[in-house]
C-alpha positions as CSV (number, residue, x, y, z in Angstrom):
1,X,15.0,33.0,-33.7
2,X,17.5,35.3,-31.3
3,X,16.5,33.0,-28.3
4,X,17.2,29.9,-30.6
5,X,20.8,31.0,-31.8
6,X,21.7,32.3,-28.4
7,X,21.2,29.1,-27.0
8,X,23.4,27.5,-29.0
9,X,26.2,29.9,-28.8
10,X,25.6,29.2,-25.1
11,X,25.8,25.5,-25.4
12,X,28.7,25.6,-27.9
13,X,30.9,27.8,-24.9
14,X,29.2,25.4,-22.4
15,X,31.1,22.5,-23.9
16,X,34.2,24.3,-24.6
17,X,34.5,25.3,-21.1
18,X,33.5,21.5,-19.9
19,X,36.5,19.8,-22.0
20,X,38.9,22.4,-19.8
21,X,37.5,22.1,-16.2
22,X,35.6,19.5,-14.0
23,X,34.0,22.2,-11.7
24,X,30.4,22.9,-11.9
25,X,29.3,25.4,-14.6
26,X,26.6,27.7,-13.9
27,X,24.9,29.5,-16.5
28,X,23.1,32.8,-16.0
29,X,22.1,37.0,-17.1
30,X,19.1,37.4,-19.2
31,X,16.7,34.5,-17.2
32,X,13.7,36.5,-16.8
33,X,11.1,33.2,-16.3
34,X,11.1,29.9,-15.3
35,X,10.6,29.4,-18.8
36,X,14.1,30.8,-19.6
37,X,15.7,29.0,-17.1
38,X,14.5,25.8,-18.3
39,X,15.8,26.4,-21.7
40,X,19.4,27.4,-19.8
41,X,19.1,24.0,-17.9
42,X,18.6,22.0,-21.1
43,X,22.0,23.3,-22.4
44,X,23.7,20.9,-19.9
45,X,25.1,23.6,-17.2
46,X,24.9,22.2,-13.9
47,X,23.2,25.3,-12.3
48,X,21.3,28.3,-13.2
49,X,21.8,31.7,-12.0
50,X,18.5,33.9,-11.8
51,X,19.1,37.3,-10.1
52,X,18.1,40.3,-11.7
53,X,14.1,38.8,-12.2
54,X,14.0,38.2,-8.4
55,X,15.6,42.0,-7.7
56,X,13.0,43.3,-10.3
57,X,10.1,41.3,-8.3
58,X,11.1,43.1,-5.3
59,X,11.0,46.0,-6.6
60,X,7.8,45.9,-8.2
61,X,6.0,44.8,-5.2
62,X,7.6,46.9,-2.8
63,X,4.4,48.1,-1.2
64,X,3.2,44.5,-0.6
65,X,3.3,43.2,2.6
66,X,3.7,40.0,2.0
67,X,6.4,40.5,-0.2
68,X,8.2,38.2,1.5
69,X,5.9,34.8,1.2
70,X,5.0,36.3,-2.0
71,X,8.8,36.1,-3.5
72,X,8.9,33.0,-1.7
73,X,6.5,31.4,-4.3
74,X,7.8,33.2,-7.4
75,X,11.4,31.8,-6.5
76,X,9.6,28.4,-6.2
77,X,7.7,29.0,-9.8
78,X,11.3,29.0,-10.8
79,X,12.6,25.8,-9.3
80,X,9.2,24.0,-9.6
81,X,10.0,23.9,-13.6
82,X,13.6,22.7,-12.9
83,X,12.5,19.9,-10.8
C-alpha cells in the first residue's frame, strides 16, 4: 500500500514538473530492483536513476573476482526489464 501511494505522489510531482519544463526528468532514490525501476518508468519520467543498489552490490561482493563482469550483468538485469 506505501509503494502504491508513493508512486502516485511521484507521478502527481512528475506532471507538475512536466507542465513547467521541456527537459528530460529523471526519477530516482529508493530503486533497489529492476522491479522498482520499472514501476518508476511507468510513471512517465524519461529516465531512471539507480545508484545506491549498484554501490550496495559492490560492496557486498567485494571479495569476488569477477566483480566486475558480475556487476556488469546485475546492471543489465536492470535495463533488460526497461527494454
Amino acid at each position: 500500500m506505501k509503494i502504491i501511494n508513493i508512486l502516485k505522489h511521484r507521478l502527481i510531482l512528475l506532471k507538475r514538473i512536466q507542465n513547467l519544463t521541456k527537459i528530460p526528468i529523471c526519477s530516482g532514490f529508493g530503486i533497489k530492483s529492476p522491479e522498482d525501476a520499472v514501476k518508476i518508468a511507468k510513471t512517465g519520467c524519461q529516465g531512471v536513476i539507480v545508484g545506491s543498489a549498484f554501490v550496495k552490490y559492490i560492496q557486498d561482493n567485494l571479495t569476488d573476482k569477477d566483480l566486475p563482469l558480475n556487476l556488469g550483468k546485475y546492471i543489465k538485469s536492470f535495463t533488460k526489464e526497461l527494454n
